[in-house]
py3Dmol code that shows the C-alpha trace and the ligand (Angstrom):
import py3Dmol

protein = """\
ATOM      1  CA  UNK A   1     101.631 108.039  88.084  1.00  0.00           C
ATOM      2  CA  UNK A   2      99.904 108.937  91.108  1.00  0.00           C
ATOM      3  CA  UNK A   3     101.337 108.600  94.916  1.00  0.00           C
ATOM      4  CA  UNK A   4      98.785 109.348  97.097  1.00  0.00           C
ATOM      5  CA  UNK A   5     100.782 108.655 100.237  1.00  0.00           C
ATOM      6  CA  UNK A   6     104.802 109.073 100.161  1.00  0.00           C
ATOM      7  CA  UNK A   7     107.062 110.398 103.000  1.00  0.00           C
ATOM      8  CA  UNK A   8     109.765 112.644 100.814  1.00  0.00           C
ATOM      9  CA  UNK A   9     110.797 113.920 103.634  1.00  0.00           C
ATOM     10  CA  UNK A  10     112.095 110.877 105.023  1.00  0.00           C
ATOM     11  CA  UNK A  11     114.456 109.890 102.258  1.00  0.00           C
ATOM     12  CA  UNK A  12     118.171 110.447 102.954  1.00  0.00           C
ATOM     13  CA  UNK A  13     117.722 113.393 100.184  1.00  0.00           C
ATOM     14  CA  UNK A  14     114.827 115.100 100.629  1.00  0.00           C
ATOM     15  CA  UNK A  15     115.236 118.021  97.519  1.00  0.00           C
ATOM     16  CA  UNK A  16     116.587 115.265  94.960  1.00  0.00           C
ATOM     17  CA  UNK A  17     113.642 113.536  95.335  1.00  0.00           C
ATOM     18  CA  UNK A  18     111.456 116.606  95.267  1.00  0.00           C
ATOM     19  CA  UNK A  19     113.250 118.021  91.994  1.00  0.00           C
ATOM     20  CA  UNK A  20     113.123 114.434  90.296  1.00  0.00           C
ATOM     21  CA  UNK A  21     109.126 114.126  91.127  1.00  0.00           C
ATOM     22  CA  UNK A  22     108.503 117.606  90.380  1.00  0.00           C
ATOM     23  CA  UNK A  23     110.664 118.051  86.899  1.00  0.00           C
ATOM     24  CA  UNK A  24     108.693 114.246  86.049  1.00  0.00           C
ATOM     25  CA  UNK A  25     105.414 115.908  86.603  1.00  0.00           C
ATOM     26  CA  UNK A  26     104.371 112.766  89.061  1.00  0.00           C
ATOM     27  CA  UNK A  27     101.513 113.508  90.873  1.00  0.00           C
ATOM     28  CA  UNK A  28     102.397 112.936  94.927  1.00  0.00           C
ATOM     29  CA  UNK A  29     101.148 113.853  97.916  1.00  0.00           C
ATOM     30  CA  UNK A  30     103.683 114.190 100.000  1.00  0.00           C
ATOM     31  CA  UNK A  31     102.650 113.562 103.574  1.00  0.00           C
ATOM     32  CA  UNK A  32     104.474 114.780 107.201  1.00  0.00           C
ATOM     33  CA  UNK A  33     104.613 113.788 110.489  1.00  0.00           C
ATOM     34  CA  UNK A  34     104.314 116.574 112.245  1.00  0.00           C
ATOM     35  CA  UNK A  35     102.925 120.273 111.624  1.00  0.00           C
ATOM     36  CA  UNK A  36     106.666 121.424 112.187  1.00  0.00           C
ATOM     37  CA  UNK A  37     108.119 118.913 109.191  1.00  0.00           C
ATOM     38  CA  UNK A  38     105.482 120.477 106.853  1.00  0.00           C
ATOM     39  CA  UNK A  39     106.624 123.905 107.300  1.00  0.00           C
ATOM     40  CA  UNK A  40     110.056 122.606 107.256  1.00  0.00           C
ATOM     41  CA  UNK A  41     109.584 121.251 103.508  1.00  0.00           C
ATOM     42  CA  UNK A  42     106.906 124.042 102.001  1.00  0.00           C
ATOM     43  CA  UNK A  43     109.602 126.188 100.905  1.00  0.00           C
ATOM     44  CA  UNK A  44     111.314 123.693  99.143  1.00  0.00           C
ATOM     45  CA  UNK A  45     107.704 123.142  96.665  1.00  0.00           C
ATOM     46  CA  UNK A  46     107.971 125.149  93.260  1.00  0.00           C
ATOM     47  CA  UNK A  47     104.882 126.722  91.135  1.00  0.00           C
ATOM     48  CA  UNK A  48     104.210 124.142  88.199  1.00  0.00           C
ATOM     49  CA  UNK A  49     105.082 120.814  90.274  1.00  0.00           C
ATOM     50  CA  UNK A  50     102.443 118.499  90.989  1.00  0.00           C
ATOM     51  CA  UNK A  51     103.987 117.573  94.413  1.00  0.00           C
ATOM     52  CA  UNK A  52     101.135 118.515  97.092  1.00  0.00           C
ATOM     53  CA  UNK A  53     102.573 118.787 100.855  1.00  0.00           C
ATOM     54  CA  UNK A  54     100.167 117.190 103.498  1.00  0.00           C
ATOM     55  CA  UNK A  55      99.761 119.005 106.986  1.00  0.00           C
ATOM     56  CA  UNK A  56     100.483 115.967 109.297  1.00  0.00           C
ATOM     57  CA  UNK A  57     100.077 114.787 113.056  1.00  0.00           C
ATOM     58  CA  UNK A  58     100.847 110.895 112.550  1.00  0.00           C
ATOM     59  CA  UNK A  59      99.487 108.733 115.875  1.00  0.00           C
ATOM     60  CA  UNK A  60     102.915 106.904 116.857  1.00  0.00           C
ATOM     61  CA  UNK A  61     104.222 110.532 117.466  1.00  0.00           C
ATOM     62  CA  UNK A  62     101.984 111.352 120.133  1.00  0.00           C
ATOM     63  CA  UNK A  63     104.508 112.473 123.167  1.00  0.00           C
ATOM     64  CA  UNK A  64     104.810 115.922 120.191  1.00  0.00           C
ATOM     65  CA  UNK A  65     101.328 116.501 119.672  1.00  0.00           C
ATOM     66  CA  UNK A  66     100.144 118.771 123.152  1.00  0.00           C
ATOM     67  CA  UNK A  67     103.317 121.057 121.587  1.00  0.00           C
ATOM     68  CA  UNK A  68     102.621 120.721 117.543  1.00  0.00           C
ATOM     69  CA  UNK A  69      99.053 121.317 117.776  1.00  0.00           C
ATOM     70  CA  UNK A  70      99.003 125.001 118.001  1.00  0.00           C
ATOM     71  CA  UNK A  71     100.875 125.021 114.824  1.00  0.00           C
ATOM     72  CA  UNK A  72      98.818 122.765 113.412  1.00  0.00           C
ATOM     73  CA  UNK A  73      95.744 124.606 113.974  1.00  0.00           C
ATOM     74  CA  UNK A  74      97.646 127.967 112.535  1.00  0.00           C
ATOM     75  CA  UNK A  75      98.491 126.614 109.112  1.00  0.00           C
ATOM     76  CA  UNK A  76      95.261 123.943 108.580  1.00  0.00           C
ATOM     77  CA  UNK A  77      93.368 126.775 107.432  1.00  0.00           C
ATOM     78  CA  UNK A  78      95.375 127.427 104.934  1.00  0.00           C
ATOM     79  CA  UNK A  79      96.347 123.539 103.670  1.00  0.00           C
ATOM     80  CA  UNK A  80      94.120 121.272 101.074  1.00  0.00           C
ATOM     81  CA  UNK A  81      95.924 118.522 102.168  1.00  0.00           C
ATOM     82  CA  UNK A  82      96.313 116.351 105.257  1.00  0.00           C
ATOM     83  CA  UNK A  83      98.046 113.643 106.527  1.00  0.00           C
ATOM     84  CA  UNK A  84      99.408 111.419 107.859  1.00  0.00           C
ATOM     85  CA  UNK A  85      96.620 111.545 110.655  1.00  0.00           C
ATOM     86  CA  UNK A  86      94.328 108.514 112.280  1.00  0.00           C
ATOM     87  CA  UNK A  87      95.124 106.329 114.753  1.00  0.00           C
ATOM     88  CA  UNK A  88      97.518 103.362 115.953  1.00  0.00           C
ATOM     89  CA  UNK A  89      95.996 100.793 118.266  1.00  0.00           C
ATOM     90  CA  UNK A  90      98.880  97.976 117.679  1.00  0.00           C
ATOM     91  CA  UNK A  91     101.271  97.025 120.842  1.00  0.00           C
ATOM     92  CA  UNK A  92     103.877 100.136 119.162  1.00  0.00           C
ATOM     93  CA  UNK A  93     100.484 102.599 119.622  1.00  0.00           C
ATOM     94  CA  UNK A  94      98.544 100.961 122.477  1.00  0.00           C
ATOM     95  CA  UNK A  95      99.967 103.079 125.031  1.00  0.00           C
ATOM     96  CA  UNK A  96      99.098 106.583 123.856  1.00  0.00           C
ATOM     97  CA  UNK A  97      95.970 105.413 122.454  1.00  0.00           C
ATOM     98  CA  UNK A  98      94.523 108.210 124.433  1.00  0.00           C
ATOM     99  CA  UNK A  99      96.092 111.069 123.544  1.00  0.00           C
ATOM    100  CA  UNK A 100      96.021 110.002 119.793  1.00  0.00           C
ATOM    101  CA  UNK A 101      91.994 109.616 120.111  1.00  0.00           C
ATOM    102  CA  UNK A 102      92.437 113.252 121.390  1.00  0.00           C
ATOM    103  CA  UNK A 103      94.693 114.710 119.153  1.00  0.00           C
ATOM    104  CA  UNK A 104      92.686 112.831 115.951  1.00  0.00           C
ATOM    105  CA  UNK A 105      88.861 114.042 117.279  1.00  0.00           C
ATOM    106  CA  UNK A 106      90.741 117.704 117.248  1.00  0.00           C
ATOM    107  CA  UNK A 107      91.818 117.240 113.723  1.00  0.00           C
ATOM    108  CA  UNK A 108      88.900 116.239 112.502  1.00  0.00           C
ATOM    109  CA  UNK A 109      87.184 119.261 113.827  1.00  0.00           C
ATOM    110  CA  UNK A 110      89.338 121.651 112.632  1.00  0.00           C
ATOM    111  CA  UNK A 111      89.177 119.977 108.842  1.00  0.00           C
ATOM    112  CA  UNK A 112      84.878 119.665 108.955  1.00  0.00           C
ATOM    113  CA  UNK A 113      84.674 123.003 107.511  1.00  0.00           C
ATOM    114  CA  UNK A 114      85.448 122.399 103.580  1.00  0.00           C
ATOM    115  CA  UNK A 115      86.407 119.444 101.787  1.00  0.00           C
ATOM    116  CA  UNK A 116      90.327 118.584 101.380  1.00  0.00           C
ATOM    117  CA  UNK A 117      92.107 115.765 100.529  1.00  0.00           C
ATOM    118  CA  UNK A 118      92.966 113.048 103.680  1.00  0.00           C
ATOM    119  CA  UNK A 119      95.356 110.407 104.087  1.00  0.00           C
ATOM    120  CA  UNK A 120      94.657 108.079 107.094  1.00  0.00           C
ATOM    121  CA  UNK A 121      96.713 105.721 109.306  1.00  0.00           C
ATOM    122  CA  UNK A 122      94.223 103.559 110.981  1.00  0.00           C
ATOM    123  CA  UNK A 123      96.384 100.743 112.002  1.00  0.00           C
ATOM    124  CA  UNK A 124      94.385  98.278 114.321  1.00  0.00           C
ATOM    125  CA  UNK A 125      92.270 100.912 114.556  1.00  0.00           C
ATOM    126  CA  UNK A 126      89.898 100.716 110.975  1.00  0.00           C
ATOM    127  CA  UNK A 127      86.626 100.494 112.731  1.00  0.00           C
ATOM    128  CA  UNK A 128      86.922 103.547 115.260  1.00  0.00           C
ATOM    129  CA  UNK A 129      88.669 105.555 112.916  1.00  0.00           C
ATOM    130  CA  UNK A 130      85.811 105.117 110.794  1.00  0.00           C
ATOM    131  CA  UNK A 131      83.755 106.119 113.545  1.00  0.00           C
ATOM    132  CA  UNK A 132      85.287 109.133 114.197  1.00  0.00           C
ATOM    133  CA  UNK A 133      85.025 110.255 110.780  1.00  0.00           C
ATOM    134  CA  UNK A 134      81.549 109.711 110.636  1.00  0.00           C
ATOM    135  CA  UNK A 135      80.724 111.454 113.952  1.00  0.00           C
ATOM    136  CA  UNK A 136      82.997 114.341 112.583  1.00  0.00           C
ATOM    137  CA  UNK A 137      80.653 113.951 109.271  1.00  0.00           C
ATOM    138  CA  UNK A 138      83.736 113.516 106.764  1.00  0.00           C
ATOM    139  CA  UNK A 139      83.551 111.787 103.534  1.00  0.00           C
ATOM    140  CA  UNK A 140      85.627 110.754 101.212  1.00  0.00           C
ATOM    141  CA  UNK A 141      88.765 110.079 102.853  1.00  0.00           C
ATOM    142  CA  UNK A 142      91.579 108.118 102.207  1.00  0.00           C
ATOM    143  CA  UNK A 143      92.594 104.945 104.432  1.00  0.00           C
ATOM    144  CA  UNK A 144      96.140 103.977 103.399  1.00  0.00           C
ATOM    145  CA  UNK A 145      97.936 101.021 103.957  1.00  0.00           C
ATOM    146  CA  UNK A 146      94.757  99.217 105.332  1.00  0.00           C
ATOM    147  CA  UNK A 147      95.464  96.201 106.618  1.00  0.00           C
ATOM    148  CA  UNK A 148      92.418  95.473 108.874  1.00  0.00           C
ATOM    149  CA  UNK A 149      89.079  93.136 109.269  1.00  0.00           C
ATOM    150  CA  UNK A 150      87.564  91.916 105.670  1.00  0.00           C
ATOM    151  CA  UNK A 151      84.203  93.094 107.092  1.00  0.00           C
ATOM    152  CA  UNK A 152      86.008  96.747 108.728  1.00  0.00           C
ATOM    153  CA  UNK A 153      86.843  96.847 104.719  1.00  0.00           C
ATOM    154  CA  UNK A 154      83.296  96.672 103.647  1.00  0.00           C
ATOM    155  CA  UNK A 155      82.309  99.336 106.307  1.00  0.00           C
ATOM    156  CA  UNK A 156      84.629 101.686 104.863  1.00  0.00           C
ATOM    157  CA  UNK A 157      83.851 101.100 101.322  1.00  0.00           C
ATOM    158  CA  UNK A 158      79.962 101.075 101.747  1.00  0.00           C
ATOM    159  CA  UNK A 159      80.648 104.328 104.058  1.00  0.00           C
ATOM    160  CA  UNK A 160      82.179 105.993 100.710  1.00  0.00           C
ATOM    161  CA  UNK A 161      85.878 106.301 101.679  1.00  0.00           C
ATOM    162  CA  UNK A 162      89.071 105.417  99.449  1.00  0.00           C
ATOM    163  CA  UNK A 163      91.709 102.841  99.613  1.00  0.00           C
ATOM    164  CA  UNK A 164      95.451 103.638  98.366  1.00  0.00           C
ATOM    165  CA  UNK A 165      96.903 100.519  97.847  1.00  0.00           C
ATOM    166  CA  UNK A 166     101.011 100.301  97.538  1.00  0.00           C
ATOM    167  CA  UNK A 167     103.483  97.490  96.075  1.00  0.00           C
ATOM    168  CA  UNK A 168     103.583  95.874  99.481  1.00  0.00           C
ATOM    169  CA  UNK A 169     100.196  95.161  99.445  1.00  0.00           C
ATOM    170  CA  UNK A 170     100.347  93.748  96.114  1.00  0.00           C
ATOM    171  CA  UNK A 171     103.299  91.548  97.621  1.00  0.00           C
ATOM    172  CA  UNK A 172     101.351  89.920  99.936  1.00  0.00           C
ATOM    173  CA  UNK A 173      98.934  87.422  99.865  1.00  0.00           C
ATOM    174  CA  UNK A 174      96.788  89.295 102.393  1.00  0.00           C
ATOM    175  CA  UNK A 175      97.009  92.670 100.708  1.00  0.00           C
ATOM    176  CA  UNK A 176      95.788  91.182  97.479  1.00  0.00           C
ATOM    177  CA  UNK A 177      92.435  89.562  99.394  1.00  0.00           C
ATOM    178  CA  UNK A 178      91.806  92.833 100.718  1.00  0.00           C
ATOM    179  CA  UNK A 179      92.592  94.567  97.695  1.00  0.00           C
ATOM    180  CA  UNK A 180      90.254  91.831  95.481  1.00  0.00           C
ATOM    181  CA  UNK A 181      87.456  93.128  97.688  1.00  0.00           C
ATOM    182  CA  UNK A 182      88.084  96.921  97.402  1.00  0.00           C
ATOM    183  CA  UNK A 183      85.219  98.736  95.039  1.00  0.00           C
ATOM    184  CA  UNK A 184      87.437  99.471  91.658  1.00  0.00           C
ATOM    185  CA  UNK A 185      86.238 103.368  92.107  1.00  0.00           C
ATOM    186  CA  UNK A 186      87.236 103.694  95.795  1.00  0.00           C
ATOM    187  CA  UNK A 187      91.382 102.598  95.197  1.00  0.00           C
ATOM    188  CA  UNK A 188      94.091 105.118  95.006  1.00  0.00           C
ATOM    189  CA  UNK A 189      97.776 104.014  94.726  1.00  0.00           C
ATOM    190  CA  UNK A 190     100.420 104.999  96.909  1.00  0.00           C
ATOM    191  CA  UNK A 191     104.278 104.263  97.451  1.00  0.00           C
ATOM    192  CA  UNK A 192     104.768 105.169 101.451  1.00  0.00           C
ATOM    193  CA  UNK A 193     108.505 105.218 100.527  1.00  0.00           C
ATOM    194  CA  UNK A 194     110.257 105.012 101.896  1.00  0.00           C
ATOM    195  CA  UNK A 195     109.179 103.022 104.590  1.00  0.00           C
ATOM    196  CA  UNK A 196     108.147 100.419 101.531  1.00  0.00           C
ATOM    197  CA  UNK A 197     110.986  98.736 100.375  1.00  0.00           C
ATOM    198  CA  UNK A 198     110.484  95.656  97.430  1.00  0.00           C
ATOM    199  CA  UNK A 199     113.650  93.347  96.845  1.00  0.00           C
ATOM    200  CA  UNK A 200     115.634  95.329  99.877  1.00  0.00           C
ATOM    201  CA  UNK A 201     115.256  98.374  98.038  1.00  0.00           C
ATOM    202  CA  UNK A 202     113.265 101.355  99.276  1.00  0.00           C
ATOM    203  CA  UNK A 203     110.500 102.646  96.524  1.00  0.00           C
ATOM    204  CA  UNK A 204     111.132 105.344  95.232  1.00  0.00           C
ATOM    205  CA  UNK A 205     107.745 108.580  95.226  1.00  0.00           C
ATOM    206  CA  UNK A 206     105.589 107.862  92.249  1.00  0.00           C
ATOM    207  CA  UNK A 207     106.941 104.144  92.313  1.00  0.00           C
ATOM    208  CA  UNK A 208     103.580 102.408  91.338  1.00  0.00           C
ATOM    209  CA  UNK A 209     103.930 100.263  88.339  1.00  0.00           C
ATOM    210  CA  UNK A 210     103.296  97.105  90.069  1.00  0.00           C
ATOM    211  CA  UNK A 211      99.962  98.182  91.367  1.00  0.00           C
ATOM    212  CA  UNK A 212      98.718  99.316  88.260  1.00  0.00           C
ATOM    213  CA  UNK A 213     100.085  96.174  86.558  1.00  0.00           C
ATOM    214  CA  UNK A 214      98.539  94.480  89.457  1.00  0.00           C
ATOM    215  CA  UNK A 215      94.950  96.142  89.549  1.00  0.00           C
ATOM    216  CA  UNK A 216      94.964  95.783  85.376  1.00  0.00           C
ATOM    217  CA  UNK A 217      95.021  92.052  86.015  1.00  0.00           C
ATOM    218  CA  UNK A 218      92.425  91.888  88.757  1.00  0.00           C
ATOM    219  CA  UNK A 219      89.456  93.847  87.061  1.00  0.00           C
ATOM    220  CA  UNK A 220      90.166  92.990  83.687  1.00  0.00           C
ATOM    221  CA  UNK A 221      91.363  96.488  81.813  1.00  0.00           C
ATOM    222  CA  UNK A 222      94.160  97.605  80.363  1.00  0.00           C
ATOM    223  CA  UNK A 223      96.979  99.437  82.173  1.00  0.00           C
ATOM    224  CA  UNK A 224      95.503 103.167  80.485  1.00  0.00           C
ATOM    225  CA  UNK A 225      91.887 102.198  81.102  1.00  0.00           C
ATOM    226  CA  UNK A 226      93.177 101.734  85.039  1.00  0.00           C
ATOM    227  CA  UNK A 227      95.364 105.022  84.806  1.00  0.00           C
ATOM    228  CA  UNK A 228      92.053 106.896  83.831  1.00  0.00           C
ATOM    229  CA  UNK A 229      89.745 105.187  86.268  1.00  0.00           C
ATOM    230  CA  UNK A 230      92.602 106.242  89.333  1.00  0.00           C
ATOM    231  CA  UNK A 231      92.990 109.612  87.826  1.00  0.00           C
ATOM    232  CA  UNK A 232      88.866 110.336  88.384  1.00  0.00           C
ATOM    233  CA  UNK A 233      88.758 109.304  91.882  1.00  0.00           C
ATOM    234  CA  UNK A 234      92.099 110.762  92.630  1.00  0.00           C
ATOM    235  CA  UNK A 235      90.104 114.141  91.264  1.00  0.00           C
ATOM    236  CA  UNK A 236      87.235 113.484  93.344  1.00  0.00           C
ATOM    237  CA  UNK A 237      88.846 113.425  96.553  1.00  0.00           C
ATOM    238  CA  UNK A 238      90.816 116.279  96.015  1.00  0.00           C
ATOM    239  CA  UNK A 239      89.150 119.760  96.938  1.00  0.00           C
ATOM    240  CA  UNK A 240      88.089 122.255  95.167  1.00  0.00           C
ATOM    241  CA  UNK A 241      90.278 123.724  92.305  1.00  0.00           C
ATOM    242  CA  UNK A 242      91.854 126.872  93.828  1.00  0.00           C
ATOM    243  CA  UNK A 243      91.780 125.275  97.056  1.00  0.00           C
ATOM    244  CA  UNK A 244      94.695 122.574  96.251  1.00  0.00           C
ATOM    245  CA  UNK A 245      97.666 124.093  98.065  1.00  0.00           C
TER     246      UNK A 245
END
"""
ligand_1 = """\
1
MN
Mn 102.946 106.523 105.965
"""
view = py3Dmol.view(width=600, height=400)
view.addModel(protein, "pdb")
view.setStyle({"model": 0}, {"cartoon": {"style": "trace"}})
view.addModel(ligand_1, "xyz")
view.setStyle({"model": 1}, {"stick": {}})
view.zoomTo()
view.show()
């Protein structure tokens, strides 16, 4: 199973989930907040899991991001992974909309110099954070959760970034339009547990089943056929081996 976007650190146990994920072998990236909640949780990864931490500056926290950032430009250089990053135009984002334009054109500066692996919030935002990737010249990134435009969709796709798609998605009758019209080679899947719950339970990291059962049904191939095809573009948007930490 791959989770391309899950929030460990927001369970009520943060190291039982870690220890169950990483004695599993699950592959998750586990994404943070802010640059202070990935340092937090670092220690706590062991040699031989396959649980990735992200380097994070999400958009709805933007009153912490003039004091996070110089953190977050200290430890970027060494990270393969970031997230959660983008942008929130919705009425809970509207406000800051500034600052997070700010904070996200300075991310994506600091991360042009070599390719790592990006998870995106781009709520109500799709098309500008788009945009700003391209100006930034980054390709290859990941928009989770996205629940924009049909035709903001095809921009993305046709621009060469990934989808991950989670069991909400597949719960909803708009998730499964957009997801219908998502290139098979461009979809990751994701939990974002736990702020995903399905029958008023949270998801648990590496919860997936359903979208693979899902995404089997949709193009046609078996469950394993759909494993593999995930598993290659999961590799592709990772960086370089030696470069994953
Ligand atoms: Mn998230």
């Amino acid at each position: 199973m791959i989770d391309s976007h899950c929030h460990i650190d927001l369970y009520p146990d943060p190291s039982a989930e870690l220890e169950a994920v990483g004695r599993r072998g699950d592959v998750v990236v586990g994404v943070t907040n802010l640059p202070s909640h990935y340092q937090m949780g670092l220690p706590h990864i062991q040699d031989g899991w396959k649980v990735r931490l992200a380097l994070g500056m999400h958009p709805l926290m933007a009153t912490e991001h003039a004091r996070e950032r110089p953190l977050f430009d200290k430890l970027v250089k060494q990270v393969g992974y970031v997230g959660e990053v983008g942008l929130d135009f919705s009425p809970e984002g509207y406000q800051t909309r500034q600052t997070q334009e700010e904070t996200f054109a300075h991310i994506l500066e600091r991360i042009s110099d070599r390719k790592r692996f990006i998870t995106l919030h781009s709520r109500r935002a799709e098309s500008r954070v788009l945009g700003m990737l391209k100006d930034a010249k980054i390709e290859g990134a990941v928009f989770h959760w996205f629940s924009g435009a049909k035709r903001d969709l095809v921009a993305v796709a046709n621009a060469g970034h990934l989808f991950s798609i989670n069991p909400a998605m597949v719960a909803s009758q708009n998730g499964r339009s957009l997801i219908s019209a998502m290139p098979p080679d461009q979809v990751l899947t994701e939990t974002d547990g736990p702020h995903v719950a399905i029958k008023g339970r949270p998801l648990k990291p590496g919860e997936v089943g359903s979208v693979l059962e899902h995404l089997a049904e949709l193009w046609g191939e078996r469950y394993d056929a759909v494993e593999a095809r995930l598993k290659s573009t999961f590799e592709r948007a990772l960086p370089p081996k030696g470069e994953r930490n």
